[in-house]
C-alpha positions, 0 to 999 in steps of 0.5 A: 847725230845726237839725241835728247829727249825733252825735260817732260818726256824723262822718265816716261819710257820715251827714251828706251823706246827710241834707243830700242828702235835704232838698236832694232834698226841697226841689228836688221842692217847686220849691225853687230856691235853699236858705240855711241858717245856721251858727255863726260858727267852726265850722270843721268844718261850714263845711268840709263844706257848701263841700265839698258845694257851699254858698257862704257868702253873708254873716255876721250877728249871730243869736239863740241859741235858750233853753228857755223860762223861761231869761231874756237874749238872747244873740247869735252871728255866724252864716254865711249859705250858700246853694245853687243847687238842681237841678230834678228830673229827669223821666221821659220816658214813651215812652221811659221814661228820664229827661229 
C-alpha cells in the first residue's frame, strides 16, 4: 500500500492524522512493532516520520511499481523506518478509567 497526501493538504495536520489512525489500528490488531518504507531522497517524508517517532533502520534497493502492460523493471533505494507501537490502553471496569 502506499499513501500520499495531496500538495494542498501538507502541512495541514492531515498527514499526522493518518499516520496516527494506522498506527492506532495497528496496535488494536496486537501489532508491536510497525516498518514502512520511503524512497530514498524524499527528504520531506523522511523528516516527518522521524519527527512522529519512526527510526530508520536500513536502506535497500525496491522495485518501483508499473501499470500493468508497461515492460522493465526499475529500482530505487528505499528506506526502512520502523516504530515500536503502544499497546492499547484498557479500561478498567470498577473504576471505569483507564488502566
Amino acid at each position: 500500500m502506499k499513501l500520499y497526501v495531496d500538495t494542498e493538504a501538507r502541512g495541514t495536520g492531515v498527514a499526522g492524522g493518518l499516520l496516527a489512525h494506522a498506527e492506532q489500528l495497528l496496535s488494536g490488531q496486537g501489532v508491536t512493532e510497525a516498518k514502512l518504507h520511503c524512497t530514498a531522497g524524499n527528504i520531506r517524508a523522511q523528516r516527518f516520520y522521524e519527527r512522529e517517532g519512526w527510526t530508520l533502520s536500513r536502506t535497500f534497493e525496491d522495485a518501483l511499481w508499473l501499470p500493468i502492460g508497461i515492460p522493465g523493471r526499475f529500482t530505487v533505494e528505499t528506506h526502512c523506518y520502523h516504530k515500536f507501537l503502544t499497546p492499547p490502553r484498557k479500561r478498567n471496569r470498577e473504576r471505569g478509567g483507564v488502566v
